[in-house]
C-alpha angles and dihedrals in degrees: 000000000000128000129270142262094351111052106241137146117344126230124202111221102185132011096210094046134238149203143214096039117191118191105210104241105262088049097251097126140006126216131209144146119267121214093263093050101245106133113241133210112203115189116226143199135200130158112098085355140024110242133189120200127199124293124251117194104227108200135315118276115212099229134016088231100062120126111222136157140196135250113244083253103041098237099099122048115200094214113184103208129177120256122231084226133007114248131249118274123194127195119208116195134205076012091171086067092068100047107102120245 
């Protein structure tokens, strides 16, 4: 991690790496996916000095490639995770005639 928009001092965030990172939205923690696929929370500081706290693996994601977010408070993830089998989908047509009056 590095500053913006003026280059500046670097801060590792994770000795193994990581991707998809997602910052929740008031800057407290940031969220990626670590190599074995296990989402991180990392704790963050700003303020007089930039500070990192220690990584907690979250939960296991079932794929690296998942696309997930973060909810503005970090409580709640949107994952958007592939299905075995895609589910039944009926189409109901003219479906105004069937509402009761």
């Amino acid at each position: 991690m590095t500053s913006f928009p003026e280059p500046g001092r670097r801060y590792p965030v994770s000795r193994a790496g990581g991707q998809v990172p997602r910052w929740r939205t008031d800057g407290k923690e940031l969220f990626f996916i670590a190599p074995d696929g296990s989402l991180m929370a990392l704790p963050v500081s700003g303020g007089g000095e930039f500070r990192v706290g220690a990584a907690r693996r979250l939960f296991d994601l079932a794929d690296e490639d998942i696309r997930y977010d973060v909810a503005d408070n970090g409580e709640r993830f949107l994952v958007n995770v592939p299905l075995e089998e895609p589910p039944e989908l009926n189409v109901v047509f003219d479906w105004t005639r069937h509402l009761s009056r």
